[in-house]
C-alpha positions in Angstrom: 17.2 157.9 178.5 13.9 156.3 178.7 11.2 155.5 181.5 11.0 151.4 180.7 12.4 150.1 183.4 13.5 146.6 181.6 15.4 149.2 179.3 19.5 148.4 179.4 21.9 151.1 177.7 24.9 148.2 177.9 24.2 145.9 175.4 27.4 143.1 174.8 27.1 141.3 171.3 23.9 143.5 170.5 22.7 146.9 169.4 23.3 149.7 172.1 19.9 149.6 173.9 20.1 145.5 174.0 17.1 144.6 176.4 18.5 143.0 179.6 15.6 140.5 180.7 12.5 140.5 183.5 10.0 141.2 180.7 7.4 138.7 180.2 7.9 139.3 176.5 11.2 140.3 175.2 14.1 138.4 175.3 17.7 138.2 174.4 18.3 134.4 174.2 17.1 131.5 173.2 16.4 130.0 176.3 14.5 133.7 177.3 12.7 133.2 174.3 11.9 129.4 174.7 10.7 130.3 177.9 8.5 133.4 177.0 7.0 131.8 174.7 6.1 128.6 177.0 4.8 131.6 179.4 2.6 132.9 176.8 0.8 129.5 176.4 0.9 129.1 180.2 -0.9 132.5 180.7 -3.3 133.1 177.9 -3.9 129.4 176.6 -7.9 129.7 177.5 -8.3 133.6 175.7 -6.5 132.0 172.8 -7.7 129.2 172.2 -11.3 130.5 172.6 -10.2 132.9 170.0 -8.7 130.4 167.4 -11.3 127.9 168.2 -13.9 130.6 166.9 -12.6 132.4 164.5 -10.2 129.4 162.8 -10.9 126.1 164.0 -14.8 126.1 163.8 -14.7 127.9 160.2 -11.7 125.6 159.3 -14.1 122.8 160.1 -16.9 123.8 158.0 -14.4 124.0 155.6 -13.0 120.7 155.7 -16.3 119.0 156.0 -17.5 120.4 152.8 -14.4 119.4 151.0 -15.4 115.8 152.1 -18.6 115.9 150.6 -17.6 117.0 147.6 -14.7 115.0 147.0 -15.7 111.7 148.7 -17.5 110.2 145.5 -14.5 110.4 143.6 -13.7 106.8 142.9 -9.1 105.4 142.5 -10.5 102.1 141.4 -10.4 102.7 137.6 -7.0 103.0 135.5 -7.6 105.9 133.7 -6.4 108.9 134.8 -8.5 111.3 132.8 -12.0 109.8 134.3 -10.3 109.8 137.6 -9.1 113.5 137.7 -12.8 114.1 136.2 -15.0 112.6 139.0 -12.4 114.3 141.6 -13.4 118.0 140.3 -16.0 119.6 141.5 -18.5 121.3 139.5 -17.9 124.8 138.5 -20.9 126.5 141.6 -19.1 123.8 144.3 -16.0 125.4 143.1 -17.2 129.0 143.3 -18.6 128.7 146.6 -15.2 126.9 148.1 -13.2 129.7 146.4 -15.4 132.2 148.5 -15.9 130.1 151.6 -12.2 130.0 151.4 -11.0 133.6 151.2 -13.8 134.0 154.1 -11.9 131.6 156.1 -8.2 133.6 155.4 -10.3 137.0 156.8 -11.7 135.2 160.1 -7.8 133.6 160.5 -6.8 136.8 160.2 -9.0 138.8 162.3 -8.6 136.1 165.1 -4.8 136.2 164.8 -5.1 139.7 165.4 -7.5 139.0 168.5 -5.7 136.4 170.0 -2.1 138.3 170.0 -3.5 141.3 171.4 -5.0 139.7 174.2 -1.5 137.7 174.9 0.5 141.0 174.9 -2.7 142.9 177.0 -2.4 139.5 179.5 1.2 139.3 179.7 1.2 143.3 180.5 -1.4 142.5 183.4 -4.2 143.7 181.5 -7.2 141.9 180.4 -9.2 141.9 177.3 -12.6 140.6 176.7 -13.7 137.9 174.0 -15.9 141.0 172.8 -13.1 143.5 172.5 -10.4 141.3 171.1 -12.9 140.2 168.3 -13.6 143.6 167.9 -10.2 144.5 167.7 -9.6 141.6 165.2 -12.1 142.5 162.9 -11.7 146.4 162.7 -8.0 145.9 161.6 -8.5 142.1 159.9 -9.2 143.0 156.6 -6.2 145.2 155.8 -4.5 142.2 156.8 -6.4 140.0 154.6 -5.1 141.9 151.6 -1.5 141.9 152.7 -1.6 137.6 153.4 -3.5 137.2 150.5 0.0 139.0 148.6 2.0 136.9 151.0 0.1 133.5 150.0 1.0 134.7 145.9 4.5 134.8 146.9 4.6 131.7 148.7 3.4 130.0 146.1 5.5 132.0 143.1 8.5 131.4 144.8 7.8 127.6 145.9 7.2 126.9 141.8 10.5 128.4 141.2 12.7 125.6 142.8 10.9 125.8 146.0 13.6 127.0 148.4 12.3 131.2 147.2 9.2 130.1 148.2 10.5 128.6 151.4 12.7 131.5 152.4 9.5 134.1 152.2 7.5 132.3 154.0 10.4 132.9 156.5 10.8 136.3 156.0 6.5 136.9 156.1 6.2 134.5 159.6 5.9 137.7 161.8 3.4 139.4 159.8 0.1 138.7 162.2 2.3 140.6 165.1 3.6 143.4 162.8 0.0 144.1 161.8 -1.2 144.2 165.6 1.5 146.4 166.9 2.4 148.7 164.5 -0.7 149.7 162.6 0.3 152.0 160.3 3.7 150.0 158.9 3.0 147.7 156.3 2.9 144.1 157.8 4.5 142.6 154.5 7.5 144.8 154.6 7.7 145.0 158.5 8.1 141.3 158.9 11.2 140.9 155.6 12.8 144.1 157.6 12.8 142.1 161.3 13.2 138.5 159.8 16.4 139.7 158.2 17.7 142.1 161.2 18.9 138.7 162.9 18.5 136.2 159.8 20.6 133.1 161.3 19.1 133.4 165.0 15.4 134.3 163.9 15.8 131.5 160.8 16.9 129.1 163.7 13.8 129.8 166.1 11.5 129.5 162.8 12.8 126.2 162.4 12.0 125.0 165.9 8.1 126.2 165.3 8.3 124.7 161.9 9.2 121.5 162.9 6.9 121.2 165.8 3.8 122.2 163.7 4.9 119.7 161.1 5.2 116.9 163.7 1.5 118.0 165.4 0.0 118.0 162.1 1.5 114.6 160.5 0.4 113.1 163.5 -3.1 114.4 163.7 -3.6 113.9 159.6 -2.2 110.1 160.0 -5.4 109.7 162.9 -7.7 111.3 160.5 -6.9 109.5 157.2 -7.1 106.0 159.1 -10.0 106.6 160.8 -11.8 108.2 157.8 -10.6 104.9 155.9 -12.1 102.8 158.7 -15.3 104.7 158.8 -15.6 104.0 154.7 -15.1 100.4 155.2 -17.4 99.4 157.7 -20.5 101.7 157.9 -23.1 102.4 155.7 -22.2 105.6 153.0 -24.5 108.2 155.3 -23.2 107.1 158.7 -19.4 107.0 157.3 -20.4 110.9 156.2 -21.3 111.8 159.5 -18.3 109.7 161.1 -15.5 111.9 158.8 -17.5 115.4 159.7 -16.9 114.3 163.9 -13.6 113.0 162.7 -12.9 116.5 161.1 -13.8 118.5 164.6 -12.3 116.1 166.3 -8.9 117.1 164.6 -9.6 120.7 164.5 -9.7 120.3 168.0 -6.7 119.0 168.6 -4.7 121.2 166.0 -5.8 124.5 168.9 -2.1 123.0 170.7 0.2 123.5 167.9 -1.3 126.6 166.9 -1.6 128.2 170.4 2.2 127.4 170.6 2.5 129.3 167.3 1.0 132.1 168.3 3.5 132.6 170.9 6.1 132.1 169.5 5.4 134.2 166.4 4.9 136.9 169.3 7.9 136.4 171.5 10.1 136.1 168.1 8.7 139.7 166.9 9.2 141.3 170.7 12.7 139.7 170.7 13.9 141.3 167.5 12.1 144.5 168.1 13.6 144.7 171.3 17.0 144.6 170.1 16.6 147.7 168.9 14.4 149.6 170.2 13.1 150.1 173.8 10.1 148.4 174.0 8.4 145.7 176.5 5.0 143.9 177.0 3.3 147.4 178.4 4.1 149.4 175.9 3.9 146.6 172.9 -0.2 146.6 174.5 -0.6 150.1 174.7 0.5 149.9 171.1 -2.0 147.6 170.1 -4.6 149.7 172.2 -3.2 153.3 170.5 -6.2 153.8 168.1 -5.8 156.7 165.4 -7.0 160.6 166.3 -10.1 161.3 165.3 -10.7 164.5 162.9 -11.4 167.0 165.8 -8.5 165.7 168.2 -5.9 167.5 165.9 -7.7 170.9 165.3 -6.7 171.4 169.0 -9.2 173.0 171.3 -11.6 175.5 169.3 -10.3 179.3 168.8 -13.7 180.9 169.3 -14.9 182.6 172.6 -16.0 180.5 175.8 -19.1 179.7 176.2 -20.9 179.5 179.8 -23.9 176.3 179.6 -26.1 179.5 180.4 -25.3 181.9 177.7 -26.5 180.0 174.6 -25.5 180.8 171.2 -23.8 184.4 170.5 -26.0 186.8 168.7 -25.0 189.6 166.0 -25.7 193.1 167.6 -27.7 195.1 165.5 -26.6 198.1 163.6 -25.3 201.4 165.5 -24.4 198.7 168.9 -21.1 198.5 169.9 -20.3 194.4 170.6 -20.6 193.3 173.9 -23.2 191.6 176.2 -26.7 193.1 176.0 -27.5 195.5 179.0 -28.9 193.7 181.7 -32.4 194.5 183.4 -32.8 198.2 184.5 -29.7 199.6 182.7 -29.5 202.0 180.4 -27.9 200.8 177.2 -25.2 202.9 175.8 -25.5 205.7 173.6 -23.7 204.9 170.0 -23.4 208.5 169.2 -22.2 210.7 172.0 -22.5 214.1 171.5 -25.2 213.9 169.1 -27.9 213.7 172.0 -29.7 216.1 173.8 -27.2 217.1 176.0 -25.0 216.8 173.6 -23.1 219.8 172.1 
């Protein structure tokens, strides 16, 4: 038995425990999931894309526009090759820098990933989450993260040199990894995301595709604007004004790429909640008080303390002297105890 409502013991096709629908979250179809994931853009689009648009599109843009000013002297009028590829590299600081700028981007993507899909599960739970705390949140976990899609980024790019379809499938089997590494903290996100990717590999290979494609479409679409209005800009105006025409162009695209990667987002989310939720009882409210379950800190698990009670008036305990017997000092007026009876004289 279990106290989430949503929480169905009669399953059909699926696992015993199969979730039976009214979550905002998890789903058991693809229509459920199609529309859980249009309800997580719906609900959260302003938190998320104020997240992305600081933490990826603004760095992203920075990015990009210093690409173009390193690159755009690079002449394709000549025929040889060698000069060309020459006058297209960098030199070895511009290189150094982008490398770091770089990897400082992949830490702010994912911190903000992080951010952003806690603050759609908190939302979609009927919670709320400040800009401060999701950031927060983002950057306290981010750069364990970091590590694991800087691993996931080597694969991808091992197994695309070796025929490209290995490549293709792990970035398949690594697509849930920003959700596995806000939910379940102390999993490894890597592993986490191969294990759910594969627990339904036709169904969850199938809703992949549908993001895929839609990103793909979104981003031709926005590059083909770019590119022709960067060529345009190069044509007509003068080399400075052309520069500062392709850096608006840039934000101007970095804008418009917030709509396919709010829709990402959710469905990454929605994907991971419906494959969890196969399996295991779980919903929106307790996927965010997941995200919200922080470790113990070192004196929650030695338990409440062994020694005496203390009242706020008594103070710290003191040693009795020697020849006292333990116990609280004799108050005013009282005789204290004698530690030798019979030794007195009275005594025998």
């Amino acid at each position: 038995m279990t106290d989430d409502p949503y929480w169905s013991t009669q399953g059909g096709g699926e696992p015993s425990g199969r979730f039976s629908g009214g979550d905002p979250l998890v789903s058991d179809t693809f229509e459920g999931w199609w529309n859980a994931s249009l309800g997580v853009v719906q609900r959260s689009w302003r938190p998320i894309g104020l997240i992305l648009l600081v933490g990826v599109v603004l760095p992203k843009w920075v990015f990009g526009s210093y690409q173009s000013l390193v690159s755009r002297d690079a002449s394709f009028e000549g025929t040889d090759w060698a000069e060309m590829s020459q006058a297209w590299q960098p030199g070895p600081a511009a290189s150094i820098f982008g490398g770091l700028l770089g990897l400082a981007l992949l830490y702010l993507t994912a911190s903000s990933g992080l951010a952003a899909t806690r603050t759609a599960a908190a939302e979609a739970a009927g919670g709320f989450l400040s800009l401060g705390e999701a950031f927060r949140f983002g950057f306290r976990r981010g750069w364990k993260l970091w590590l694991w899609l800087m691993l996931a980024w080597l694969s991808i790019g091992v197994g695309l040199v070796l025929c490209v379809l290995p490549g293709l499938w792990i970035a398949f089997a690594l697509s849930l990894m920003i959700p596995a590494a806000t939910f379940e903290k102390h999993r490894s996100p890597y592993a986490r995301s191969f294990q759910l990717t594969h627990s339904k590999f036709w169904a969850a290979l199938g809703r992949l595709i549908i993001v895929v494609l839609v990103m793909f479409a979104a981003n031709l679409l926005i590059a083909i604007i770019g590119l022709l209005l960067a060529g345009v800009w190069t044509a007509i105006f003068a080399s400075w004004l052309a520069s500062v025409l392709i850096i608006l162009t840039e934000a101007v695209m970095a804008l418009l790429l917030l709509i396919p990667m709010i829709w990402v987002l959710a469905a990454a989310l929605c994907s991971y909640a419906w494959l969890r939720g196969r399996t295991e009882s779980v919903s929106a409210t307790s996927l965010s008080a997941e995200a919200a379950r922080e470790a113990p800190g070192p004196n929650a698990a030695a338990g409440p303390s062994s020694g005496p009670p203390q009242t706020p008036s008594s103070g710290p305990q003191q040693t009795p002297p020697p020849g006292r017997p333990p116990g609280p000092p004799p108050g005013r007026g009282q005789t204290p105890p004698d530690p030798f009876p019979g030794t007195g004289p009275t005594g025998g």
